[in-house]
C-alpha positions as CSV (number, residue, x, y, z in Angstrom):
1,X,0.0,0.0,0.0
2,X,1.4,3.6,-0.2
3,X,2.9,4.9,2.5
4,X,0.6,7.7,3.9
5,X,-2.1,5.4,3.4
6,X,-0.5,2.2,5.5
7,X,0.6,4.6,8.1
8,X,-3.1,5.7,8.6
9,X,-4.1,2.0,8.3
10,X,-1.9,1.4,11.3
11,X,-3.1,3.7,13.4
12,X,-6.7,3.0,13.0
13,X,-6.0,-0.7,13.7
14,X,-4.9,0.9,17.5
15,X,-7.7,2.5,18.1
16,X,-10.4,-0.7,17.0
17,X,-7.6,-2.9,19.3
18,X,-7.6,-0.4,22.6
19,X,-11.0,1.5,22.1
20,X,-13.5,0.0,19.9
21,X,-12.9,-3.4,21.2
22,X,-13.4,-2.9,24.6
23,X,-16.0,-0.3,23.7
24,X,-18.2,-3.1,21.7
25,X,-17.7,-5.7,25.1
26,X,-18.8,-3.2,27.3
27,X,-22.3,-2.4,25.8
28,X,-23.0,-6.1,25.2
29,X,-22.5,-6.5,28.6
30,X,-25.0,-3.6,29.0
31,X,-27.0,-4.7,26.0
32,X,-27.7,-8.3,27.8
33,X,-28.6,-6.4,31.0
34,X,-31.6,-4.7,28.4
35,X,-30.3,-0.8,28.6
36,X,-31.0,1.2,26.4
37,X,-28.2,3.6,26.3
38,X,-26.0,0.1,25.9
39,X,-28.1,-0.5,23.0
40,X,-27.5,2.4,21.4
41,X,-23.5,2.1,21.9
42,X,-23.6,-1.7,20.8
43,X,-25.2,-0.9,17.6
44,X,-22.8,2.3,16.7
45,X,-20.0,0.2,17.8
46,X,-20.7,-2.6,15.6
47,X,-21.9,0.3,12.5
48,X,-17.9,1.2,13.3
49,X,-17.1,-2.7,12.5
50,X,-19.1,-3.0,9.8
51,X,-17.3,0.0,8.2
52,X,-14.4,-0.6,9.1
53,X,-14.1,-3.8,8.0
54,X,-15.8,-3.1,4.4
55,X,-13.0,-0.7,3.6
56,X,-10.4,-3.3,4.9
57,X,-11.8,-5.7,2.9
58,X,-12.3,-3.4,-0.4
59,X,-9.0,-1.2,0.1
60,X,-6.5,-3.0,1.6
61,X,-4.4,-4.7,-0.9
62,X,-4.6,-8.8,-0.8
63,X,-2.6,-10.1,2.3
64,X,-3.3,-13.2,4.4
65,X,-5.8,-11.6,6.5
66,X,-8.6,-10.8,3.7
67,X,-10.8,-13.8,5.0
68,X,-10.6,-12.4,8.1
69,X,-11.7,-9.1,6.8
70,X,-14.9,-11.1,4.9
71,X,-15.3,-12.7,8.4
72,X,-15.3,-9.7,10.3
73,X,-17.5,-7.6,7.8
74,X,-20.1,-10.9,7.6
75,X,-20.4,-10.6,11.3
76,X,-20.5,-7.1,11.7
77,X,-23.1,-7.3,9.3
78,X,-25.8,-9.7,10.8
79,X,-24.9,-8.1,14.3
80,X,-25.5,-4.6,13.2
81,X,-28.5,-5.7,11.7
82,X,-29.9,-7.3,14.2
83,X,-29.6,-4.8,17.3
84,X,-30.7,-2.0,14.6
85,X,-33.6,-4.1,14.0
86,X,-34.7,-4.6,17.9
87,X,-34.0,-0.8,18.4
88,X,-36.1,0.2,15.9
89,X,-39.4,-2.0,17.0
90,X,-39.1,0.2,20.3
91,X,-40.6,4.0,20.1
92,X,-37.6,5.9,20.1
93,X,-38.6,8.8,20.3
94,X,-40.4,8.6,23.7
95,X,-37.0,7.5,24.6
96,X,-35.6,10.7,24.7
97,X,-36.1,13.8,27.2
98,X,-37.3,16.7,25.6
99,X,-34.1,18.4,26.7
100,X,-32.6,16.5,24.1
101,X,-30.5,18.7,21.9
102,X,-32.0,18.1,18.5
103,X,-31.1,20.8,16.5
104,X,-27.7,20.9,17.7
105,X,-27.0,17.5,17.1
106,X,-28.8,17.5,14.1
107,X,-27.9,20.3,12.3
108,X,-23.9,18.7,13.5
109,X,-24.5,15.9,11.2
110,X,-26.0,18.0,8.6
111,X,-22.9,20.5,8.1
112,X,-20.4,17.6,9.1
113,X,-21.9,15.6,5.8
114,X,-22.2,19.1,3.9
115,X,-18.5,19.6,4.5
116,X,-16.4,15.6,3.7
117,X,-18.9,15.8,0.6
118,X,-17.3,19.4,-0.6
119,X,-14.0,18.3,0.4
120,X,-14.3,14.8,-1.1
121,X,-16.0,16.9,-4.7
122,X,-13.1,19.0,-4.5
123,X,-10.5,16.1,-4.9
124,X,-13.0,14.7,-7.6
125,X,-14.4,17.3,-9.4
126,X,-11.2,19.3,-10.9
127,X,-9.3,16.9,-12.9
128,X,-12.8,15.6,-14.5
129,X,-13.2,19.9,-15.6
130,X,-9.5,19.8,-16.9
131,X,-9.7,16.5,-18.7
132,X,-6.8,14.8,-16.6
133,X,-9.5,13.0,-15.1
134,X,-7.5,11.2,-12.7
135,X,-6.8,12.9,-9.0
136,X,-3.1,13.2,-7.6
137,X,-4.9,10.9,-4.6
138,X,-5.6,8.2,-6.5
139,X,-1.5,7.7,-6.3
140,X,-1.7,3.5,-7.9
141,X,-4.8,2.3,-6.8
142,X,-7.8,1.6,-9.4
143,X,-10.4,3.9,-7.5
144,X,-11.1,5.8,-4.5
145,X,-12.7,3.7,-2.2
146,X,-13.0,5.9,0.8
147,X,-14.8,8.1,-1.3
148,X,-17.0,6.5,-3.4
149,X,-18.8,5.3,-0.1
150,X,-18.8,8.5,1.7
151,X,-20.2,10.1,-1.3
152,X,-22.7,7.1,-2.4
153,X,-23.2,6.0,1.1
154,X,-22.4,7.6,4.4
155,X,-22.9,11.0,4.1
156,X,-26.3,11.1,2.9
157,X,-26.8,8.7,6.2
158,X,-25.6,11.5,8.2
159,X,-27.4,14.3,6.9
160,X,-30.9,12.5,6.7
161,X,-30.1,11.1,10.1
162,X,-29.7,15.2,11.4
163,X,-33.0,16.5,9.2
164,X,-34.9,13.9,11.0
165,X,-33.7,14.5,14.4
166,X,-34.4,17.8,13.8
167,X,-38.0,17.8,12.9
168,X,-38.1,15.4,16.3
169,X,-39.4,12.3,14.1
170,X,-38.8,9.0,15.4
171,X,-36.6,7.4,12.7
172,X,-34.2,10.6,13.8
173,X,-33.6,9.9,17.0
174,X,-32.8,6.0,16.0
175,X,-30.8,7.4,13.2
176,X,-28.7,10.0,14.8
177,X,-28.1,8.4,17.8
178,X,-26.6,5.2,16.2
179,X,-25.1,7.4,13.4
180,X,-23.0,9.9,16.4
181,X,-22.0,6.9,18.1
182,X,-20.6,4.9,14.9
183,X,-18.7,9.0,14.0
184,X,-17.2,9.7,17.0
185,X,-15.4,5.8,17.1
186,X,-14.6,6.6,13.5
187,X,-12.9,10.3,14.4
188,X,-11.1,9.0,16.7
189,X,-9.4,6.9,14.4
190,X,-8.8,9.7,12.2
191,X,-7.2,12.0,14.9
192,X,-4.9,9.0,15.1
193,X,-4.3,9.1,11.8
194,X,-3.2,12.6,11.4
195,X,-1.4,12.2,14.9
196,X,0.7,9.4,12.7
197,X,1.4,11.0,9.8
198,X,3.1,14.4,11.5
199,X,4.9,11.5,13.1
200,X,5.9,10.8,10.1
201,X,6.7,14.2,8.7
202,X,3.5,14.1,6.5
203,X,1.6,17.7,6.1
204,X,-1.3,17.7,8.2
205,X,-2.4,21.6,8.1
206,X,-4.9,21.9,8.5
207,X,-6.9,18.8,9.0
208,X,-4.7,18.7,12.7
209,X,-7.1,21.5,14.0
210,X,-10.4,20.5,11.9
211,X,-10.8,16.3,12.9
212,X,-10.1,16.7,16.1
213,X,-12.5,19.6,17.1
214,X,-15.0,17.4,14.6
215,X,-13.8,14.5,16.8
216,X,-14.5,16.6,20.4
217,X,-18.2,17.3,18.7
218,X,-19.0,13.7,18.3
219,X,-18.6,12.8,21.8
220,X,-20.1,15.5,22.7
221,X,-23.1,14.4,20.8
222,X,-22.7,11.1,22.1
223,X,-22.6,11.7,26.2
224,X,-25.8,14.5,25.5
225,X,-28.0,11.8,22.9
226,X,-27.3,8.9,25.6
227,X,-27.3,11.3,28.9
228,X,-30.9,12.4,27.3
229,X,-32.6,8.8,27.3
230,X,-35.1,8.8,30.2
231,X,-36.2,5.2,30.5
232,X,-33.2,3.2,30.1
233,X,-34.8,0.2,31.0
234,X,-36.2,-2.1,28.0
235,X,-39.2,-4.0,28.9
């Protein structure tokens, strides 16, 4: 793999080993005790797996752990799926107190979405308007990965995730809540990933100030959506 991109690959693998990990056994302790909140972290957690594991598994080049990548991401999967499902039979939205910052949370997700897709169409956009159609990023690899899904995939999660929770409807509060929790595992690991690079002498200006205040945000979001559940007890 290139350089930058190995470097990043390494530090991400850190933060799943000493923070995701023990992040995904802790609410599945919680989750078997029926709480809520533990529900909600569980199924962000294994949204951070899931993704994870798809770009691993799509990205990485071919080494002897790719069918542990299709294991992992197969797992992840059904898991995800599963506690997702269970959440979503519950009313949600009674859940929540109504001190529950909607609009701040949701309009977070909105402009966080708004902002990767302008950076990512920035990187894309140029060389197909000056006919060299291929981006200095896409360095030997045959596409962009990361960005295709953001683009196709996550981003217009996120900001459908933050209208909803805006207008208060139930699918928003599912959404968001699941969606902040899966983004703030996921910042973390790119806050390691800068911190890696300018290890490394790599450039980070000015991403060094921008994912980690992005990073602060989303746990933010996270301690004030699960700190806002009122009945944390499933029946």
């Amino acid at each position: 793999m290139s350089a930058d991109v190995a470097i990043q690959g390494i530090a991400q693998d850190h933060i799943t080993l000493f923070l995701a990990i023990p992040l995904l056994i802790i609410s599945l302790i919680g989750y078997r005790k029926n709480s809520f909140r533990a529900s909600f972290l569980l199924t962000g957690t294994l949204g951070y797996f899931l993704v994870t594991y798809l770009f691993y598994m799509t990205m990485a080049m071919y080494n002897k752990l790719f069918l542990g990548y299709v294991v992992l991401l197969c797992l992840s999967f059904f898991a995800f799926f599963l506690t997702f499902k269970q959440l979503s039979q519950s009313n949600v939205s009674e859940l929540f107190s109504s001190k529950t910052p909607n609009r701040f949370i949701g309009w977070f997700l909105i402009i966080n979405s708004v902002a990767i897709a302008f950076l990512w169409l920035n990187i894309l956009v140029p060389p197909l308007v000056n006919g060299s159609i291929y981006p200095d990023e896409l360095n030997h690899y045959t596409t962009l990965i990361v960005q295709a899904f953001d683009l196709g995939l996550l981003l217009p999660i996120c900001f459908v995730s933050g209208l909803l929770l805006i207008h208060k409807k139930p699918n928003g509060y599912l959404y968001a809540t699941v969606y902040i929790v899966f983004l703030s595992i996921l910042m973390t690991a790119l806050t390691a990933k800068i911190i890696a690079m300018s290890i490394n002498v790599v450039n980070v200006i000015p991403v060094i100030f921008i994912i980690p205040t992005i990073n602060f945000v989303t746990i933010l979001g996270v301690l004030l959506m699960l700190k806002n559940i009122k009945n944390n007890r499933q029946i």
